[in-house]
C-alpha positions as CSV (number, residue, x, y, z in Angstrom):
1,X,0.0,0.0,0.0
2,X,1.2,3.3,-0.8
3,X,1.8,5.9,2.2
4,X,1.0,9.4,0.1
5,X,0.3,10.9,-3.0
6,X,3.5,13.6,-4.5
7,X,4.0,15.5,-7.1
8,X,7.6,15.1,-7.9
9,X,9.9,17.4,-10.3
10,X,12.7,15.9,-11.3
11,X,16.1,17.7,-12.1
12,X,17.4,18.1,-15.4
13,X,20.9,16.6,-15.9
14,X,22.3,19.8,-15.7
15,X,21.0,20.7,-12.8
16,X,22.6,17.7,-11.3
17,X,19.8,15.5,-11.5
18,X,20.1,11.8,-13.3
19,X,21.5,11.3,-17.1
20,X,18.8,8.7,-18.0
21,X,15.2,8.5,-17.6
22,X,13.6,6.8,-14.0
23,X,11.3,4.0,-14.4
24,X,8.2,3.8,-12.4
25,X,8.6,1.8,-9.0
26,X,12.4,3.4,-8.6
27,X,13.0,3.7,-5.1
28,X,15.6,6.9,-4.5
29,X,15.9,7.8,-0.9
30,X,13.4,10.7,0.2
31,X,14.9,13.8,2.7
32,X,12.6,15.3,4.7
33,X,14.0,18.9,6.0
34,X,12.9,18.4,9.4
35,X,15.2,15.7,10.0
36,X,18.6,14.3,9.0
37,X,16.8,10.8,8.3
38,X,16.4,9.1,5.0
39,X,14.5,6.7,4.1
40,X,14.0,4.6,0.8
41,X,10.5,5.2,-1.1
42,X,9.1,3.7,-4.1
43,X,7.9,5.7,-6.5
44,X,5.1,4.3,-8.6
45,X,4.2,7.2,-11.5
46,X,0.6,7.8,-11.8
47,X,-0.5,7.7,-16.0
48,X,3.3,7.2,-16.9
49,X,5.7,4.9,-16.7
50,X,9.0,6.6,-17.9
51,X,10.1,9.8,-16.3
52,X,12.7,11.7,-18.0
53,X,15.0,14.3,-16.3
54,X,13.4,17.3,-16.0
55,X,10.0,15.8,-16.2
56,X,7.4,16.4,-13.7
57,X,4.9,13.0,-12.6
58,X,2.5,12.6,-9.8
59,X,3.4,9.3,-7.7
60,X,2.2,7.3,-4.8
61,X,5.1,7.1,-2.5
62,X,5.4,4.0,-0.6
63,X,8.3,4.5,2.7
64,X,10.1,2.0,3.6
65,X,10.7,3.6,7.2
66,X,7.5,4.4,7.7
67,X,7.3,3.8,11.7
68,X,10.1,6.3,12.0
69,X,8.0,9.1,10.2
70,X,4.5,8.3,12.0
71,X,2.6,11.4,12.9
72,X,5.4,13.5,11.6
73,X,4.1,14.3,7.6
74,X,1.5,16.8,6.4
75,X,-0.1,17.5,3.0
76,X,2.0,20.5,1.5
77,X,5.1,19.2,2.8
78,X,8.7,19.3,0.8
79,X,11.2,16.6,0.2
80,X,14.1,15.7,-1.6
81,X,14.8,13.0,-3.3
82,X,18.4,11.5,-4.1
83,X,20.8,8.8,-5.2
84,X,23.6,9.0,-2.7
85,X,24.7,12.3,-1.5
86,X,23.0,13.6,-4.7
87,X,19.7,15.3,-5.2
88,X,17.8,14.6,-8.2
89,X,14.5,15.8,-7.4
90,X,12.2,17.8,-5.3
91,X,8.7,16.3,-4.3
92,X,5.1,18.2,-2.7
93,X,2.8,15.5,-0.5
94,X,-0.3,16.0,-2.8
95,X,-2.5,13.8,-0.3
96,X,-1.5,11.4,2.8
97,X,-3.1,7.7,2.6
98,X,-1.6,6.2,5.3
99,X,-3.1,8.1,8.6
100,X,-0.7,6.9,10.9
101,X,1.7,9.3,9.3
102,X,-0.5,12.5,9.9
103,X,0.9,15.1,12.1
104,X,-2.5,15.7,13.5
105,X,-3.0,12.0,13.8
């Protein structure tokens, strides 16, 4: 089951971002800025299945961490995405489906 909804914007190569097109279920590791924990997330595009750099795709993010993020995400919320030390995309949480993740929870 996926834990949110995102809109994801990913960076061109020149911006640093990847040199060849993600595939949908590619699981970077998502940055939240409120804490120095990453985590890995699958991203499974929503009416796409290639993502080029650059591109822009809504995706249902599933965490693999998610007990360590329960009751700490909200709807509006930033993140990064990366390969290693590298960030290759920015994301927005469109719309949180698992609750238990829910500030207000």
């Amino acid at each position: 089951m996926s834990d949110f909804i995102a809109l994801l914007q990913y960076r061109t190569t020149q911006e640093g971002g990847r040199k060849t097109p993600a595939f949908s279920k590619y699981r970077p590791q998502i940055k939240f800025d409120f804490d120095e924990m990453q985590t890995s997330g699958e991203q499974t595009f929503i009416d796409k299945d290639t993502v080029y750099p650059g591109e822009e795709v809504k995706a249902a993010i599933r965490l693999a961490g998610v007990i360590y993020f329960r009751g700490r995400l909200a709807e509006g919320m930033l993140f990064e995405f990366r390969e290693g030390p590298r960030v290759i995309g920015t994301g927005k949480i469109l719309e949180i489906l698992n609750d238990t993740l829910k500030i207000d929870h």
